[in-house]
C-alpha positions in Angstrom: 26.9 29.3 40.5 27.9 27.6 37.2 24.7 26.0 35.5 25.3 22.8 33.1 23.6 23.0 30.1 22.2 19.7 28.5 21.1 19.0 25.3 18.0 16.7 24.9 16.7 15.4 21.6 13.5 14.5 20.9 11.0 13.0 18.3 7.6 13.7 18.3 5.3 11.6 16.2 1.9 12.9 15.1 -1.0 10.7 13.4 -2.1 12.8 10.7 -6.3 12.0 9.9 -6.1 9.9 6.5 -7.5 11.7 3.3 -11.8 11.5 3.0 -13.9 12.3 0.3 -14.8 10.9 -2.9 -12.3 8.5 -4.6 -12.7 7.7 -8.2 -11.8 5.1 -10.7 -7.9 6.1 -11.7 -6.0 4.2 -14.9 -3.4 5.5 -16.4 0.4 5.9 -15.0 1.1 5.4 -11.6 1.7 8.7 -9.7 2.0 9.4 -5.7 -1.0 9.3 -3.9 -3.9 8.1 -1.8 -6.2 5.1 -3.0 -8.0 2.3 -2.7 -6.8 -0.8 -4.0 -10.2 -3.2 -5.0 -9.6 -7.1 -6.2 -13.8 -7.9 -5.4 -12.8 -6.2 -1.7 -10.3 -3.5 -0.8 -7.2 -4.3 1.0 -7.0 -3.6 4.6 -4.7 -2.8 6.6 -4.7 -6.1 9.0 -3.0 -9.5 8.9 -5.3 -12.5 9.0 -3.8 -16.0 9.1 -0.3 -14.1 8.0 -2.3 -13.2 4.8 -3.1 -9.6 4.0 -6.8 -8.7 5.1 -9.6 -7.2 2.6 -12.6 -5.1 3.7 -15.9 -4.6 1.5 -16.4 -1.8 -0.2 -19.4 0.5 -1.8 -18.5 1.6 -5.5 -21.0 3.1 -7.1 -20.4 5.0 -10.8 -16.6 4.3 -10.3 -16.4 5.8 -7.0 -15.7 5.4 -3.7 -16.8 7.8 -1.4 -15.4 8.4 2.3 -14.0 5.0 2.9 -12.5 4.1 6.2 -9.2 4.9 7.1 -8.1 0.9 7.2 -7.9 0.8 3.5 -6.5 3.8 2.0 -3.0 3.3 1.0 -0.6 6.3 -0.2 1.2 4.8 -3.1 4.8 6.6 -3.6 8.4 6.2 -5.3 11.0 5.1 -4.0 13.8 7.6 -4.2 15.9 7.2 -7.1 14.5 3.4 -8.1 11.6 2.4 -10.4 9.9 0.8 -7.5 7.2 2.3 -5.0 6.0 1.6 -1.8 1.8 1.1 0.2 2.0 2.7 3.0 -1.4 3.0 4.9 -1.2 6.1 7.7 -3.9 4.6 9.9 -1.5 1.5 10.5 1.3 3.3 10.1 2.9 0.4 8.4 3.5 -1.1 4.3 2.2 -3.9 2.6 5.1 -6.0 2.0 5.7 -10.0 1.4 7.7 -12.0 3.6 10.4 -14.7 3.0 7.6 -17.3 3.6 5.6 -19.1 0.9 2.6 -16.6 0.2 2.4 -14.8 2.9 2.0 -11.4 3.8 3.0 -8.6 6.2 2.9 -5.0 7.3 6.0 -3.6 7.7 7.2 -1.2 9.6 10.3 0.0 7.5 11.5 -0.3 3.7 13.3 -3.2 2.8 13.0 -4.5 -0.7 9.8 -6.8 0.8 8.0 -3.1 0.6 8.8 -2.7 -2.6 6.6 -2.8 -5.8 6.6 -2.5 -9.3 3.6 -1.5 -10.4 2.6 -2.0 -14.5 -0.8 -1.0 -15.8 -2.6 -2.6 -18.4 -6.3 -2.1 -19.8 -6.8 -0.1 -16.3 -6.1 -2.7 -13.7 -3.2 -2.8 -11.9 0.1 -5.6 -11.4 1.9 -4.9 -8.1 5.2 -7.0 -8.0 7.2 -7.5 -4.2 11.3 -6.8 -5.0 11.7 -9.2 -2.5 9.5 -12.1 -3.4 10.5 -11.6 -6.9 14.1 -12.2 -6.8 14.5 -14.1 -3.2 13.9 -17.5 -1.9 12.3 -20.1 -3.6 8.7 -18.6 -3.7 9.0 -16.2 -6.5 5.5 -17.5 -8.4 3.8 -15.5 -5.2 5.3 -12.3 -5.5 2.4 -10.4 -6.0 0.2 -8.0 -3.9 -3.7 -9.4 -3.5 -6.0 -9.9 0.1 -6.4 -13.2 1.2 -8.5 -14.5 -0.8 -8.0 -18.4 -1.5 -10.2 -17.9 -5.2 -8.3 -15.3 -6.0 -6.5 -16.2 -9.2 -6.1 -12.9 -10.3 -3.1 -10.2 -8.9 -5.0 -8.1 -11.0 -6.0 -4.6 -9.3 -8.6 -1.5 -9.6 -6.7 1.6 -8.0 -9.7 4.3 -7.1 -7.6 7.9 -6.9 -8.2 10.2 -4.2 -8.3 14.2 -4.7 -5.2 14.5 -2.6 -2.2 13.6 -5.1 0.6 15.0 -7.0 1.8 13.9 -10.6 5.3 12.8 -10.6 7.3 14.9 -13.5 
């Protein structure tokens, strides 16, 4: 007897456990990694109020040691642009903006709303959205920061994990 023969495809996803260990104090050029982003709190990884969440943090002498998984973010280029994308593995999803006044999101794919610029001055850190920055009519909140209402400042610390690699 003839026997068909069908061809199935499929995708497995796998939740890889998020980087631990000791994160320390990083400035300098931006290169791909894991970190920590801290304004006064570290950016998490939930959506309050359609504002992008902070949890506290311990530092002590410029590091960070085992945080949780909600607030490690793994900073990396985007192919063949000078912009870069937060990705956090836990939530399997990118800090972006949105087309809505100052409000922000995680995303689920790259669109230019997950993409930064990132500039570096005196150690702290200026993460600007693509999208906020050259669409709609909010461009004065185009940067990355927690909700935090007395946040005047877009101004952030990155704290480095071990796992990285220098871009050449």
């Amino acid at each position: 007897s003839a026997t068909d023969s069908k061809s199935v495809e499929v995708t497995v996803k796998m939740k890889v456990a998020a980087p631990t260990g000791t994160f320390e104090l990083y400035s300098g050029d931006i290169t791909e990694g894991d970190y920590v982003l801290v304004s006064t709190n570290a950016l998490s990884n939930t959506v309050n109020s359609n504002r992008l969440a902070s949890q506290v943090v311990t530092i002590s002498a410029d590091k960070i040691v085992n945080p949780d998984a909600a607030i490690i973010w793994h900073i990396a280029p985007v192919t063949a642009t000078s912009y870069w994308t937060v990705y956090n593995e836990d939530a399997s999803k990118y800090a972006g903006g949105t087309t809505t006044k100052n409000q922000g999101a995680l995303l689920a794919d790259v669109t230019d709303y997950a993409k930064w610029t990132i500039t570096e001055g005196s150690g702290v850190y200026e993460f600007v959205n693509l999208g906020r920055e050259t669409g709609g009519s909010y461009t004065g909140n185009k940067y990355l920061r927690y909700n935090n209402r007395n946040q005047s400042s877009p101004k952030i610390l990155l704290f480095l994990g071990k796992h990285h690699k220098t871009l050449q």
